[in-house]
C-alpha positions in Angstrom: -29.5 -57.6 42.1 -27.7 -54.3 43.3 -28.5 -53.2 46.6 -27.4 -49.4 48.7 -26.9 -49.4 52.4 -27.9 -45.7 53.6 -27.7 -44.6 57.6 -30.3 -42.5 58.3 -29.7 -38.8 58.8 -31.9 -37.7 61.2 -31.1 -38.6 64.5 -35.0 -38.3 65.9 -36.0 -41.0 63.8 -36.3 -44.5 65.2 -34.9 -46.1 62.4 -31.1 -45.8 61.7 -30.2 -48.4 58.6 -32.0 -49.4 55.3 -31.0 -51.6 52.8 -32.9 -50.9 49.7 -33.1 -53.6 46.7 -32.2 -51.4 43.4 -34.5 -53.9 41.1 -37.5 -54.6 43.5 -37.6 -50.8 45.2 -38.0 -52.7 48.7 -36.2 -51.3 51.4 -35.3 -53.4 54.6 -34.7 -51.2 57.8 -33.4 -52.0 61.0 -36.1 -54.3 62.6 -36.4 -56.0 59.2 -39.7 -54.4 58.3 -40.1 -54.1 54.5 -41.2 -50.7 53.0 -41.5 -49.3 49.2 -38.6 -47.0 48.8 -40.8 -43.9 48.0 -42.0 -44.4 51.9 -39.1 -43.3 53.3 -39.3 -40.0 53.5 -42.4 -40.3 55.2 -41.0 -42.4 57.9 -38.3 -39.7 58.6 -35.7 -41.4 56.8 -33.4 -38.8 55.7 -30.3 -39.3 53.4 -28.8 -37.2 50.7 -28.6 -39.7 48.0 -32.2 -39.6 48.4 -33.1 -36.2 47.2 -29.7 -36.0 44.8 -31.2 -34.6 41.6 -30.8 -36.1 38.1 -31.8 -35.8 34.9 -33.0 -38.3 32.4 -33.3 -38.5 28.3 -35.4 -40.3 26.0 -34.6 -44.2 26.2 -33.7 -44.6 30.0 -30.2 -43.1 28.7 -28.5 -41.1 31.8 -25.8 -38.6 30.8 -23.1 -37.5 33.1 -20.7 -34.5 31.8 -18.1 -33.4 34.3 -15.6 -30.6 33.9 -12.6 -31.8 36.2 -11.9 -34.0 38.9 -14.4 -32.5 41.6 -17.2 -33.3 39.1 -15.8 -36.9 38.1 -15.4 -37.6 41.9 -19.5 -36.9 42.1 -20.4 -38.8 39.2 -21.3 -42.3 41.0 -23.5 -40.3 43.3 -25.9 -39.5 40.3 -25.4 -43.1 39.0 -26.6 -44.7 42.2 -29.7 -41.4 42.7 -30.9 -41.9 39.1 -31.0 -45.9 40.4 -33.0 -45.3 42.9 -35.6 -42.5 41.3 -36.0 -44.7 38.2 -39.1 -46.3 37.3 -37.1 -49.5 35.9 -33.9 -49.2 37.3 -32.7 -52.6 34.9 -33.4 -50.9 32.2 -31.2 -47.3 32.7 -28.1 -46.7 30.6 -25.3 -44.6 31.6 -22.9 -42.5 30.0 -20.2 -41.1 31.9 -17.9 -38.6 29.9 -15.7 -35.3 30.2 -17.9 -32.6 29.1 -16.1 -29.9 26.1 -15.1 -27.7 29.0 -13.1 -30.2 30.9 -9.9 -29.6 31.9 -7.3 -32.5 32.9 -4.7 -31.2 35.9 -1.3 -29.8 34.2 1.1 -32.4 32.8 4.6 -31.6 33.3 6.5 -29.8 30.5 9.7 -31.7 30.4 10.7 -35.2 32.2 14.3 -36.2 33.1 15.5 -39.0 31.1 18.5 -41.2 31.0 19.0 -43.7 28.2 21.4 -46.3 30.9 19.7 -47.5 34.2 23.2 -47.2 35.7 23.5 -43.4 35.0 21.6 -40.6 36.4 19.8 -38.2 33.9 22.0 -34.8 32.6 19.3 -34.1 29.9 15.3 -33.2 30.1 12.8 -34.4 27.2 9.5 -32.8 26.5 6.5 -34.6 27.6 5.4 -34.7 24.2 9.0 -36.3 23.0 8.3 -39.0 25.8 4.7 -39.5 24.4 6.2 -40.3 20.8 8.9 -42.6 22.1 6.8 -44.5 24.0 4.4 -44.9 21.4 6.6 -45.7 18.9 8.6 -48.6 21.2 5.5 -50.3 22.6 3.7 -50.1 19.1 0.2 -48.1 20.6 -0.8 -44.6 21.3 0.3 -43.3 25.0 -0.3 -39.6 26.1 0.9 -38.3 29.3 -2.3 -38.0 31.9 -2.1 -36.6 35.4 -5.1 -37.4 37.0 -8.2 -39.8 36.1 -10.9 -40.0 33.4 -13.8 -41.8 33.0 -15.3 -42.0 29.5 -17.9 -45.2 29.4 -20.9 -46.4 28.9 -22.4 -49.5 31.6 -25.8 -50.5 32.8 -26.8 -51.6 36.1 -25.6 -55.1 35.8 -22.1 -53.6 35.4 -21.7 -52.4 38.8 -21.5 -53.9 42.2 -23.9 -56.2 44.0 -23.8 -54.5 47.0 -22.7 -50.7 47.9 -22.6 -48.2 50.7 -24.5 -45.4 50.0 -22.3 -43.2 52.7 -19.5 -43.7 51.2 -20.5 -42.0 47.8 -20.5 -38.4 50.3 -16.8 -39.4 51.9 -13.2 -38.2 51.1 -9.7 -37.4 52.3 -8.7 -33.7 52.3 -5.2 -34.7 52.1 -5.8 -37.2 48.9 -7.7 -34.9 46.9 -5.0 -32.4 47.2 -2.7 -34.8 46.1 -4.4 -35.7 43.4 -5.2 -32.0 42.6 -1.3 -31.1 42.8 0.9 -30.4 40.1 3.3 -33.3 39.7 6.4 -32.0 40.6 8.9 -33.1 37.7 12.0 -32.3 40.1 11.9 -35.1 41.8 12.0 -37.8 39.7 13.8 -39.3 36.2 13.2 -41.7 33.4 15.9 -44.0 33.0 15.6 -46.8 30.3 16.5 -50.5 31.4 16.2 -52.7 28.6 13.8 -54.3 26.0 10.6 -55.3 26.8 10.7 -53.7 29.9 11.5 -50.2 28.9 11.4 -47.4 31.4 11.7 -47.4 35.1 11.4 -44.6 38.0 14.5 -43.5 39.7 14.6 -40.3 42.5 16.3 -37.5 42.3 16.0 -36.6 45.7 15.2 -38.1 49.4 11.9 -39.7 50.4 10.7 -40.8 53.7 9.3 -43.8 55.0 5.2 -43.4 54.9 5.2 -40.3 52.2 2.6 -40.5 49.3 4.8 -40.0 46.4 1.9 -40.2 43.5 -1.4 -42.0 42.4 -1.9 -44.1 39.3 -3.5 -42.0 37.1 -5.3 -43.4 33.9 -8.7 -44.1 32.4 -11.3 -45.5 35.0 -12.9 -48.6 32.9 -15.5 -51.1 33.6 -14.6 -54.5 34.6 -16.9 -56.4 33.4 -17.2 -54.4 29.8 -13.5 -54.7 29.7 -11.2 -57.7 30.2 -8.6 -57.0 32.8 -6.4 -59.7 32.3 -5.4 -58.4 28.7 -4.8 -55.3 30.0 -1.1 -55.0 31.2 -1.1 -51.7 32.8 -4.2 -52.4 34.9 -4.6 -51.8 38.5 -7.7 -54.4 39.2 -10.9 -52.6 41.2 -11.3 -54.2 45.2 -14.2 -51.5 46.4 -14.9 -49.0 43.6 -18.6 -48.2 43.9 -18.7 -48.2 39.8 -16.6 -51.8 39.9 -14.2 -49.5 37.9 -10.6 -50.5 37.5 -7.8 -48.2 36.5 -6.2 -48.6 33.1 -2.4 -46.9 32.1 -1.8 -48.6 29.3 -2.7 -45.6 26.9 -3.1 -42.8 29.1 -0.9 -42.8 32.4 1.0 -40.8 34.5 4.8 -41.4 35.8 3.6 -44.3 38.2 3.0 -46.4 35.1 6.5 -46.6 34.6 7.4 -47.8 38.1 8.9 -51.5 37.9 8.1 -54.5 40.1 10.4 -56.4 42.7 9.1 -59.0 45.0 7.6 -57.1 48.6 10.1 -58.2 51.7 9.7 -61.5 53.2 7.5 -62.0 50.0 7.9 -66.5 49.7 8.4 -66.0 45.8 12.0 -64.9 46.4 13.5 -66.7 49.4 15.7 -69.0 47.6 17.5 -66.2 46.2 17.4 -63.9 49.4 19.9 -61.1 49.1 20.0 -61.3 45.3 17.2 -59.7 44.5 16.3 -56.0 45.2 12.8 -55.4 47.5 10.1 -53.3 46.7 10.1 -49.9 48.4 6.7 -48.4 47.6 3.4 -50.2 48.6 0.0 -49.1 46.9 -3.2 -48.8 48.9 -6.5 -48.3 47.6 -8.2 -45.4 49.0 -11.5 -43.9 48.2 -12.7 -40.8 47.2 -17.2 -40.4 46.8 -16.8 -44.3 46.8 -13.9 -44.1 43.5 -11.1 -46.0 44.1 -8.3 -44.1 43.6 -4.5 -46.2 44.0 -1.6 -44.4 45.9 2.3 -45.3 45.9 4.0 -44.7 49.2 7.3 -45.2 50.4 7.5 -48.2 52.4 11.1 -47.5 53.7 13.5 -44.2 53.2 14.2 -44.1 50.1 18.0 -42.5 48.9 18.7 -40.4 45.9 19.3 -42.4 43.0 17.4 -45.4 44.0 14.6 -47.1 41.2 11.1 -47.1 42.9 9.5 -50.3 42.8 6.5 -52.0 43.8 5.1 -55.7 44.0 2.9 -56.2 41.6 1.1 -59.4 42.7 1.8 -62.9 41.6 -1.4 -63.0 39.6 0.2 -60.2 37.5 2.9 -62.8 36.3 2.2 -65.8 33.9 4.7 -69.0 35.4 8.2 -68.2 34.5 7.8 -64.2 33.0 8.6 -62.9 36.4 11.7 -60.4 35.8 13.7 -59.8 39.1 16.9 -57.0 39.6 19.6 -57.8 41.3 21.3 -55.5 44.1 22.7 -54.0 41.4 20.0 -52.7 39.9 20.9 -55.1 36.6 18.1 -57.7 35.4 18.6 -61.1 36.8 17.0 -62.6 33.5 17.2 -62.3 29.9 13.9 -61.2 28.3 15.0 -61.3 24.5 17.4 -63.5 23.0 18.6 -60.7 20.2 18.8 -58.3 23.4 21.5 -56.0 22.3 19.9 -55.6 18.8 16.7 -54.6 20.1 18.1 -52.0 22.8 20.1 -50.8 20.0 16.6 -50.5 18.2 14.8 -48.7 21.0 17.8 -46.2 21.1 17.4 -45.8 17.4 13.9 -44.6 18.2 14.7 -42.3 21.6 17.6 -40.3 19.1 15.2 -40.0 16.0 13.0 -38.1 18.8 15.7 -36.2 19.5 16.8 -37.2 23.1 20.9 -36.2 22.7 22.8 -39.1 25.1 21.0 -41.4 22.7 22.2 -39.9 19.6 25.8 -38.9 21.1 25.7 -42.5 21.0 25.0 -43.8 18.3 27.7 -41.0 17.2 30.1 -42.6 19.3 29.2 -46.6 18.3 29.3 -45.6 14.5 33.0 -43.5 15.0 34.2 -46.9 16.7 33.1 -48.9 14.1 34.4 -46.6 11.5 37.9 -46.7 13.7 37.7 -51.0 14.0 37.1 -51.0 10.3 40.2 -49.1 9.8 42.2 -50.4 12.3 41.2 -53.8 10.3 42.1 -52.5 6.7 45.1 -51.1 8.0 46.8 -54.8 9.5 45.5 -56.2 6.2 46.9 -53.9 4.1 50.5 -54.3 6.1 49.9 -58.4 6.2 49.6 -58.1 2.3 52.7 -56.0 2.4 54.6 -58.6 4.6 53.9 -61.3 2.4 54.3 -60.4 -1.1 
C-alpha cells in the first residue's frame, strides 16, 4: 500500500487534509469521512498534484525524459500524478531517463593532484586523466559527474509506503543554486593516500564553520531494485519520495573521494582519544520536489591544507575494516600486507596517464637503484681486488 498526504489549497473549503490510498483510490479527509478520489474536486479540494498532467503509453508504461536538473527535480511529481490518475495504479511502470537533449552541469577541466598525502599539489591533471586513473586502479568504469541522474525503471511497489504530497512542490533557493553552480576547482586537490584507499580531499584555501562546500553527486537508484549494501560508494535514502538512494561508485563528483574519521565525541574512538583525527564536515539530507539530495558542510573552520573528512556511519564498516588517521594525517592501520608494492603499482598507473610527480618518480627510484647497483659492483669489484 502507498498512500499521499495532500493539504488542501483552497482556504474556503472545510476540509484541510486527505490521505488518499494509491491502490484502493479512497481518500480519508479530516473528519475521517471516506470519499473516491475522483470526488475531490467536487468537494473543493484543491491541490496541484491533482490536476499535474501526464501522459501514458500502451502497457501502463510511464515515460519520463528530462533535459537537466530542473526537469529531474519534477520528475516524482508525475510519478506520484500518473499514480493517482491511473485506472490500476499496481499495475503502472515507470521509466525515468535523461532525454537526447540533456545536458549534465560543467565538469571541471583540470583537478589538482598530488601523488603523497603529506605534500600539497604543484601540478593539475585533466578530468579525463583522473577518469582513466581511477578506472584503471579500482578495476571499473568511473566518469566525473557534477550533479545527479536518474536513469531507472520501478513500479509502485518500489517506492515509499507513505509520502507527502506538499513536499513534491517544495525547495531551497539557496541548494538548487548550489547544485546548479559550477564546481569551483580552485579550491580543492587530490592527494593520493595509499592502497585500497586511494584518493582523499584536501583544501586549498579557508572554509568556515557552517559553509556548504559540495553535494554528492551520482546516479539516483532504486533501493529496493538495487542492493545497497554492495554498493560502497552509496549514500542510503532516509526521505526520498522515490526511496532513491545515491550511488558514486561509477559516476561521482569530488565528494566521493572524501575519506572517513570518526565524528567528535563519537564512542567508537575514545580509547584512542587524541590519536585519531575528527571529522570536519557533516552531511545532511535535504530535499528538493521531495529528492533527497546529500550536502557536505563544514562542521568546524577548516585551514588550508587540511583533508576533509566525514563519519561515515558504523554500519558502513564490517568488524575490524575501520581505517582511522592519526594527527598526522598517516593511516593508523595497515590495509595490505605487500603495501609498498602496490602503491608502487598504483603510481605505475598515475605516470602511464601522464601525471609528471609520479613519473619524476619513478625517474628518481630507478636512477637510485641504478646508483645502489653500482655502488654495489663497485665494493665488489675492489673486495675481489683486495683479495686476490
Amino acid at each position: 500500500m502507498v498512500t499521499v498526504a495532500l493539504s488542501n489549497k483552497n482556504t474556503e473549503s472545510k476540509y484541510h487534509h486527505a490521505v488518499i490510498d494509491m491502490v484502493t483510490g479512497k481518500c480519508v479527509l479530516d473528519d475521517k469521512h471516506q470519499v473516491d478520489k475522483k470526488e475531490l474536486f467536487n468537494l473543493g479540494f484543491h491541490h496541484p498534484l491533482i490536476i499535474e498532467q501526464t501522459k501514458k503509453t500502451a502497457g501502463n508504461v510511464y515515460y519520463y525524459e528530462y533535459n537537466g536538473i530542473d526537469g529531474l527535480l519534477q520528475c516524482a511529481r508525475y510519478v506520484y500524478s500518473s499514480l493517482l490518475q491511473a485506472g490500476n495504479p499496481a499495475e503502472c511502470n515507470f521509466k525515468i531517463s535523461p532525454s537526447s537533449f540533456f545536458e549534465p552541469p560543467r565538469v571541471p577541466e583540470s583537478i589538482y593532484l598530488s601523488i603523497d598525502s603529506q605534500k600539497h599539489a604543484q601540478e593539475c591533471i585533466s578530468t579525463e586523466q583522473l577518469e582513466q586513473i581511477v578506472a584503471h586502479i579500482s578495476g571499473y568504469p568511473f566518469t566525473f559527474l557534477e550533479g545527479m541522474i536518474i536513469d531507472e525503471e520501478f513500479t509502485m511497489q518500489d517506492l515509499p509506503k507513505s509520502v507527502d504530497g506538499d513536499s513534491l512542490y517544495t525547495g531551497d533557493i539557496e541548494l538548487l543554486a548550489l547544485l546548479k553552480a559550477p564546481f569551483n576547482s580552485e579550491r580543492f586537490e587530490l592527494r593520493y593516500i595509499s592502497p585500497g584507499m586511494g584518493f582523499g580531499v584536501f583544501t586549498r584555501e579557508v572554509i568556515k564553520k557552517g559553509e556548504n562546500i559540495f553535494f554528492y553527486g551520482g546516479v539516483k537508484k532504486n533501493g529496493n531494485t538495487h542492493d545497497v549494501e554492495n554498493v560502497s560508494y552509496a549514500f542510503d535514502s532516509k526521505l526520498d519520495c522515490l526511496k532513491m538512494f545515491i550511488d558514486a561508485r561509477e559516476y561521482g563528483n569530488i565528494a566521493r573521494f572524501v575519506n572517513h574519521a570518526p565524528n567528535p565525541g563519537a564512542k567508537n574512538k575514545l580509547k584512542q582519544k587524541g590519536f585519531l583525527l575528527e571529522a570536519n564536515v557533516n552531511t545532511t539530507s535535504n530535499y528538493l520536489n521531495g529528492i533527497e539530495v546529500v550536502v557536505f558542510t563544514a562542521n568546524k573552520d577548516i585551514s588550508k591544507g587540511e583533508q576533509l573528512l566525514v563519519d561515515y556511519g558504523s554500519k558502513y564498516f564490517k568488524a575490524g575494516s575501520m581505517n582511522r588517521f592519526k594527527l598526522n594525517g598517516k593511516l593508523s592501520m595497515k590495509i595490505f600486507k605487500n603495501k609498498k608494492q602496490k602503491q608502487l603499482a598504483d603510481i605505475r598507473v598515475m605516470a602511464n596517464h601522464g601525471v609528471q610527480k609520479a613519473q619524476q618518480y619513478l625517474l628518481f627510484r630507478m636512477l637510485a637503484i641504478v646508483a645502489a647497483v653500482a655502488v654495489l659492483m663497485g665494493i665488489l669489484k675492489w673486495s675481489d681486488l683486495l683479495f686476490r
